[in-house]
C-alpha positions in Angstrom: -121.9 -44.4 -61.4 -120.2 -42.3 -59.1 -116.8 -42.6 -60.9 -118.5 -41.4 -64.7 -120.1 -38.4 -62.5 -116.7 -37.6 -61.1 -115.2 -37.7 -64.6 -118.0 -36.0 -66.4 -117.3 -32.8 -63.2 -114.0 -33.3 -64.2 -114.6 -33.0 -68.2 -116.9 -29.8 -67.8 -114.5 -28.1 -65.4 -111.8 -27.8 -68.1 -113.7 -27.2 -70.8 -115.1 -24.0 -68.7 -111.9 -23.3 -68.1 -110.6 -23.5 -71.3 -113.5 -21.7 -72.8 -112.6 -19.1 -70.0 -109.0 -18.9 -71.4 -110.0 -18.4 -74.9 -112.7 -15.6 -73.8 -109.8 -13.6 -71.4 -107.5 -14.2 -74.9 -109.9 -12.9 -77.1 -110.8 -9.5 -74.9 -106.8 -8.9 -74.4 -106.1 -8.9 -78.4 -109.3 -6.6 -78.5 -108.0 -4.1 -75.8 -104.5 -4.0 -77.7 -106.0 -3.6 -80.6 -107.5 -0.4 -79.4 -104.6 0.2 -78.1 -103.1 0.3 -81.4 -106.2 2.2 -82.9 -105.4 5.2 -80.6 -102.2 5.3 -81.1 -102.9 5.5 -84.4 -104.9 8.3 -84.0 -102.2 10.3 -82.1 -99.7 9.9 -84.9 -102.7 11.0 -87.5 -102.6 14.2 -85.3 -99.2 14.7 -85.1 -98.5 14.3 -88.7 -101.6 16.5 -89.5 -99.5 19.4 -87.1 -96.0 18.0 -89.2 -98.0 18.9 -92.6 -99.3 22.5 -91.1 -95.7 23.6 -90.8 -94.3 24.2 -94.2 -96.7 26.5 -95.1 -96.6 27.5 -91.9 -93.2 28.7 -92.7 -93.3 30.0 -95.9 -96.0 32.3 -94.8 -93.7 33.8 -92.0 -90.5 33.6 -94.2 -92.0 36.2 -96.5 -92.5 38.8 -93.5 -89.9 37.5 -91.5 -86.9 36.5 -93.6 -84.6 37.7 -91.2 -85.9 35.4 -88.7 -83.6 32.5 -90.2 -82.8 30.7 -87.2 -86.0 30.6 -85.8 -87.3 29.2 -88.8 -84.7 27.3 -89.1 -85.1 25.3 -85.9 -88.7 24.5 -86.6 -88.1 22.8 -89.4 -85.2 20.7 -88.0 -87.3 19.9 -85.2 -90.3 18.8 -88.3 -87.3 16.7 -89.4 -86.6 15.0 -86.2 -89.9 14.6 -85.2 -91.2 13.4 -88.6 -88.4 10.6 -88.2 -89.0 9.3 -84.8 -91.6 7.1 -85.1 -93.2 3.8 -83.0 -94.3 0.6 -83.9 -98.0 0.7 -81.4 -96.6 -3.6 -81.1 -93.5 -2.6 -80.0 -94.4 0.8 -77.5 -91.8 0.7 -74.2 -91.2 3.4 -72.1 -87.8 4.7 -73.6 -89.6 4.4 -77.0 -92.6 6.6 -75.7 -89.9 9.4 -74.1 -87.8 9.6 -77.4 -91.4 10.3 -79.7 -92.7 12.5 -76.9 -89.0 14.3 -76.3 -88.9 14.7 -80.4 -92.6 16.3 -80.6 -91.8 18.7 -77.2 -89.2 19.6 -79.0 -91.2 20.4 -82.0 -93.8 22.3 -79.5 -91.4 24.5 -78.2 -89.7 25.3 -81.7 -93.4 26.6 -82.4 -94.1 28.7 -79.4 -90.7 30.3 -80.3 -91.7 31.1 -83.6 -95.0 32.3 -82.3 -93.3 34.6 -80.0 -91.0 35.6 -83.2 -94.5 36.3 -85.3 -95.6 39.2 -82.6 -92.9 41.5 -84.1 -94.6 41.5 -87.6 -98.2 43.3 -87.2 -98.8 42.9 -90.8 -98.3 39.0 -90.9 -100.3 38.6 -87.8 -102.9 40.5 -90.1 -102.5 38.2 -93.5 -105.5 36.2 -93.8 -103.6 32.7 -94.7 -101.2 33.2 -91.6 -104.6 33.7 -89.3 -106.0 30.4 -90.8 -102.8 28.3 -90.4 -102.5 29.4 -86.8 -106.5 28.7 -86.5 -105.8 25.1 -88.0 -102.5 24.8 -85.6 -104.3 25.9 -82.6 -106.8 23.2 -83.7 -104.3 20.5 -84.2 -103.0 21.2 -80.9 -106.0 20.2 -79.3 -106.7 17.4 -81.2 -102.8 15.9 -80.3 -104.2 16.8 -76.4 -107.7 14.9 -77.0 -106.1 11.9 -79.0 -102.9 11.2 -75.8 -105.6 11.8 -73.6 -107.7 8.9 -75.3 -104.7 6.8 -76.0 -103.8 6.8 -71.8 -107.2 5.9 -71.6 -107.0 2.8 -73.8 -104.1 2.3 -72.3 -105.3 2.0 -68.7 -108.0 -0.4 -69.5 -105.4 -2.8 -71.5 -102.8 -2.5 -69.0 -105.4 -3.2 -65.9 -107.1 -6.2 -67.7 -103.2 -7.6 -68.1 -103.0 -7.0 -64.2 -106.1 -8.8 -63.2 -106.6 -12.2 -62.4 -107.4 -15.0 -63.8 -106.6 -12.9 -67.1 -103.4 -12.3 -65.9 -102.5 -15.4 -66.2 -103.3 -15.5 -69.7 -101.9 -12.5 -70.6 -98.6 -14.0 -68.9 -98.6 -17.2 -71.3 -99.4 -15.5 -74.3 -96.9 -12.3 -73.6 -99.5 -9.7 -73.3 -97.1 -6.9 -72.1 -97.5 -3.6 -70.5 -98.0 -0.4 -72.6 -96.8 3.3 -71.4 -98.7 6.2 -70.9 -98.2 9.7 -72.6 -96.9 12.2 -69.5 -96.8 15.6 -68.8 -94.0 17.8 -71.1 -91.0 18.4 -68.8 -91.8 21.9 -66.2 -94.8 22.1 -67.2 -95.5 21.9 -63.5 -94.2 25.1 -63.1 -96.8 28.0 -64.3 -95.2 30.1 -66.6 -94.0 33.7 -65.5 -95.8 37.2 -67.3 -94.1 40.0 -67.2 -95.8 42.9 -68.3 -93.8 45.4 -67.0 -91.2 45.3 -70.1 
C-alpha cells in the first residue's frame, strides 16, 4: 500500500510539473508575441513618418529649391532608413543600434530641414506645409509613445525569461533576451539657445 501511494506522489508530482512547464511555455510565446506586436507598431510609426517625407519635400522644394542639399540629405537618410529593417524574431543589440542609428539619422536630417524652412515666411504660411508639419509633429510622438511601449513589452518578456522556474524553460526552449530602444546619442546634453544672434 505504501509503495502504490509512493508511486501515485510520484506520478502527480510530474505531471504538475509538466503541466507547470507547458503553462511557463505557453506565457513566454505570449510575452514574445507581444513583443513582436509592439515592435510592429513602432515600424507602423516609422514608416507612417517615412511616407510624410516626400510631400514633405516637394512642398519645401517649391519655396526652397535652392536648399538642394538639405533636401537632399533627408531623402537619403528616407532611403537608408526605409532599408534598414528588423526581423521582431531576430532583434539583438547591434541590430537595434543600426535601425535606431538609421532613424536618428533620419531625425536629425529633419530638424535640419526644419531649421532650413524658417528662412521662407511664406512656406511656413502655406496651408499644406502647416498640415504636414502638424501630421510630422504627430508622428513624432506616436514613434516616442510606440518605443516607449515596445521597452515596456520588452521588460516584462525579458524579466519572465530571468525568473525562476521559467527560466529554466525559457533556457530549453531558447527563449532569448530582447533589447531595449535607448536614448539618441547627447541627448543628455540640453541643447544651447542663443538669442543674441
Amino acid at each position: 500500500m505504501k509503495k502504490n501511494f509512493v508511486w501515485i506522489a510520484i506520478l502527480i508530482g510530474l505531471i504538475v510539473l509538466v503541466v507547470m512547464g507547458f503553462s511557463s511555455y505557453n506565457g513566454l510565446v505570449e510575452k514574445e508575441e507581444g513583443v513582436s506586436t509592439a515592435w510592429s507598431q513602432v515600424e507602423n510609426q516609422y514608416q507612417r513618418r517615412a511616407d510624410l517625407i516626400p510631400n514633405l519635400v516637394s512642398t519645401v522644394k517649391g519655396y526652397a529649391a535652392h536648399e538642394q542639399e538639405t533636401l537632399q540629405s533627408v531623402i537619403e537618410a528616407r532611403s537608408k532608413a526605409t532599408s534598414t529593417t528588423i526581423n521582431a524574431d531576430q532583434m539583438d543589440e547591434a541590430a537595434l543600434a543600426r535601425f535606431q542609428q538609421s532613424q536618428d539619422a533620419l531625425s536629425s536630417a529633419l530638424s535640419r530641414l526644419m531649421i532650413v524652412v524658417e528662412k521662407y515666411p511664406d512656406l511656413k504660411a502655406n496651408e499644406n506645409f502647416r498640415d504636414l508639419q502638424n501630421q510630422l509633429e504627430g508622428t513624432e510622438n506616436r514613434i516616442t509613445v510606440a518605443r516607449q511601449d515596445f521597452n515596456n513589452v520588452a521588460k516584462a518578456y525579458n524579466t519572465s525569461i530571468r525568473k525562476f522556474p521559467t527560466s529554466i524553460v525559457a533556457a530549453i526552449a531558447g527563449f532569448e533576451k530582447r533589447p531595449y530602444f535607448s536614448a539618441q546619442e547627447g541627448s543628455e546634453v540640453a541643447p544651447q539657445v542663443d538669442f543674441g544672434k
